[in-house]
N, C-alpha and C positions, 0 to 999 in steps of 0.2 A: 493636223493639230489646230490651225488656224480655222479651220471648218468649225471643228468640233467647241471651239472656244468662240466663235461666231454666232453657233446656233445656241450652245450655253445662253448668251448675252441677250439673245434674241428672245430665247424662251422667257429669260426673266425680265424683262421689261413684260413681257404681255404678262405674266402671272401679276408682275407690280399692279400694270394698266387695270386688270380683271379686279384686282383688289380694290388701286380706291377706287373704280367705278360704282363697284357695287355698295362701297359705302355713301359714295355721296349719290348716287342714286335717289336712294330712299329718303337721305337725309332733305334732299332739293325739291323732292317733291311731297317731304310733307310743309316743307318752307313756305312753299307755291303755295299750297291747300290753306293751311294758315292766314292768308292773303283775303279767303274768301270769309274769314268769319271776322279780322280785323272791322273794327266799327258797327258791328252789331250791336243790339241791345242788351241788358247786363244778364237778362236773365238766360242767352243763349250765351253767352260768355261766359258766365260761371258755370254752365252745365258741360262746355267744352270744356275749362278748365276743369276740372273733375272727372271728366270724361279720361281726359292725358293725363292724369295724378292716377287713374285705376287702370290703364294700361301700362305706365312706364312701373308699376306695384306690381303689376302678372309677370311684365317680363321681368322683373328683376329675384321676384320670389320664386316664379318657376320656372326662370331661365337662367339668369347670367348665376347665381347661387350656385343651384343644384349643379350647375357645370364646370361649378370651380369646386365645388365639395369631390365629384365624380374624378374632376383631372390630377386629385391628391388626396386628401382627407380632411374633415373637419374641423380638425386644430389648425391649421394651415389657412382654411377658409374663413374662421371664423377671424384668428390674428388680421388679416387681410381687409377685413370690413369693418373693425377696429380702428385700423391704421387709415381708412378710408375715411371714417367718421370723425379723427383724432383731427386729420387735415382738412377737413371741411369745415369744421369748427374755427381751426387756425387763419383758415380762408376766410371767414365769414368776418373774422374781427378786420383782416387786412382790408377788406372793403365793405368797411362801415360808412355808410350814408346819414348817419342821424346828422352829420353839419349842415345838410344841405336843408334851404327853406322848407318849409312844408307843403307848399302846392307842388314841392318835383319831389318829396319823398315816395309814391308812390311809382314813376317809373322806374326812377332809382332801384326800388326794391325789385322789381321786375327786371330791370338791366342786371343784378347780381345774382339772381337766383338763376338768368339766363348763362352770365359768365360760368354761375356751378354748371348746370348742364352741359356745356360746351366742353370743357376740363375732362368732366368724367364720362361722355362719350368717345372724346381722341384717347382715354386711356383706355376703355373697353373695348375701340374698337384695333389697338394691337394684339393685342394675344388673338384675336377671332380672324386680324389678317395672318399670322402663323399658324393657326390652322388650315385655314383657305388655301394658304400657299402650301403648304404641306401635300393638303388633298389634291391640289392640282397635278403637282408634279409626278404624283403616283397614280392618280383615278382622275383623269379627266373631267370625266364626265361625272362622276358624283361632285366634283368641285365645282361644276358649273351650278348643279341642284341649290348647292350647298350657297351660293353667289348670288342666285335669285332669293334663295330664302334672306340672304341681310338684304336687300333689296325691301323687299317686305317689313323685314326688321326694323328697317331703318328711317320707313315713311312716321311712326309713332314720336321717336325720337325727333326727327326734324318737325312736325307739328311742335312739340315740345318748344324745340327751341326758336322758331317762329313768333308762336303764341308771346314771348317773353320777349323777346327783343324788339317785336311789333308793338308790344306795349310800353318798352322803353321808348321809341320815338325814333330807332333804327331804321335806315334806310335799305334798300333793297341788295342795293350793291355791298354793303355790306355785311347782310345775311347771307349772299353767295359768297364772298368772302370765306367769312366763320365755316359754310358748309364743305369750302373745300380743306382747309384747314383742319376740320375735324374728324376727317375722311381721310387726311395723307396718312394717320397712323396705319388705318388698312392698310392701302401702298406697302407701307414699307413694312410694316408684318409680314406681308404675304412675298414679299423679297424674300425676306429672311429665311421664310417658312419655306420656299421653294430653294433657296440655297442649304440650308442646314436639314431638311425634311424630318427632324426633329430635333423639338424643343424642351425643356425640363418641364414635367409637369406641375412641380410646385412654383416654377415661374407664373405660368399659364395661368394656375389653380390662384397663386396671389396677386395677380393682373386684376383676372375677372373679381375677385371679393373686394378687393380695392375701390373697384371700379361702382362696383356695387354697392358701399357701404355711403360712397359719394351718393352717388342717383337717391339711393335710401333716404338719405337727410334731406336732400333739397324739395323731393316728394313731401316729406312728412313733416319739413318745416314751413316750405314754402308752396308748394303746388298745390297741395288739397287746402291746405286754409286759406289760401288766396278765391278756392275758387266757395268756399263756403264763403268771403269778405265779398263778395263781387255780387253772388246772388245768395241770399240768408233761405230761398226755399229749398222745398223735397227735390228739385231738378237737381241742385249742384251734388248733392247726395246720389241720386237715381245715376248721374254722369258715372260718379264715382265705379258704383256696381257695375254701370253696362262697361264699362273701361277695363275692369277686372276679367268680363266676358270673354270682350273683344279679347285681347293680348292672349287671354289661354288658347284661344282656337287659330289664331297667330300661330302661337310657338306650335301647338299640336301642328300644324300644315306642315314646318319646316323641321319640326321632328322626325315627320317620317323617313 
């Protein structure tokens, strides 16, 4: 019995370990990558920025969605991204910036649009650690598949929040910080998901909408018009498009 409850304990620590890794993975190296375009000129800075507004758009319209609509049904999904959008709203007023002078309004704006992101990737990326954990415990090996794919996933995302926090005037140590932080929800999803090997799917289903309807707003209020604010030409637009590219052939990789 002591065996068996040994290796229990053992196995889920590594399913936990397997989890955040593979979130903060991705998240730390698009941090890193981030690094290389901090202080460029405006016109490769707006086209990045738009670039990450038309990838975090693909995955969220033809990933974290359609995956929360499939794990329940549309009423469900859509309530979720609602409720999503209701607290980011509520969010947005809690860290209002207009007191602050006007020469630091603009990182400002940039440090809050980064705390949105931040927020609503640790709640995205719970439910996708209870599946992870899930798959692990029954299919190894497709959970490992499944492990590299947010690995992948997750390089977008941590550009994301890189891009924004670098522009707030954040330090490095605290970007690894934030990455692992936004990463423990995998951890501990994929605990769960490996002790319970399942979970309700209207949970699931209103994690990811939720999750999604955040990422939504910050996109559409802050990421694409920041990076049309940054550089007024056809690049930050042309970003936009290839960013919509990029993410679809993203998720098609880790679809299969």
């Amino acid at each position: 019995m002591i065996v068996k409850m040994n290796n229990l304990l053992f196995n889920t620590f590594i399913i936990g370990g397997i989890g955040f890794f593979s979130g903060w993975m991705g998240i730390l190296a698009g941090i890193i990558l981030s690094f290389f375009i901090k202080g460029r000129n405006r016109r490769l800075k707006g086209t990045v920025f738009g670039l990450i507004g038309g990838l975090m758009l693909a995955i969220v319209c033809f990933d974290i969605i359609p995956e929360a609509i499939e794990a329940s049904n549309i009423y469900i999904s859509s309530f979720g991204i609602v409720i999503g959008l209701l607290v980011s709203v509520l969010l947005e007023g809690k860290l209002d910036f207009s007191h602050i002078p006007s020469n630091s309004i603009d990182s400002n704006a940039f440090l809050k649009s980064g705390i949105f992101m931040a927020i609503a990737i640790g709640i995205h990326h719970l439910p996708i650690g209870f599946a992870l954990g899930s798959l692990l415990s029954v299919h190894p090996i497709k959970g490992v598949h499944l492990a590299i794919a947010m690995i992948l996933h997750g390089i977008p995302e941590g550009l994301a929040l890189g891009m924004f926090f670098n522009n707030s005037k954040m330090g490095l140590y605290s970007l690894i910080l934030i990455s692992i932080l936004t990463s423990l929800p995998m951890g501990i999803g994929a605990i769960l998901g490996g002790i319970i090997s399942e979970v309700s799917p209207s949970i699931i289903s209103l994690s990811l909408a939720f999750s999604g309807g955040m990422i939504l707003y910050i996109i559409l209020s802050e990421t694409i018009p920041n990076a049309r604010e940054i550089w007024r030409g056809r690049l930050s637009t042309i970003g936009i498009v290839i960013g919509i590219i990029i993410g679809t052939l993203i998720i098609s990789f880790y679809a299969k």
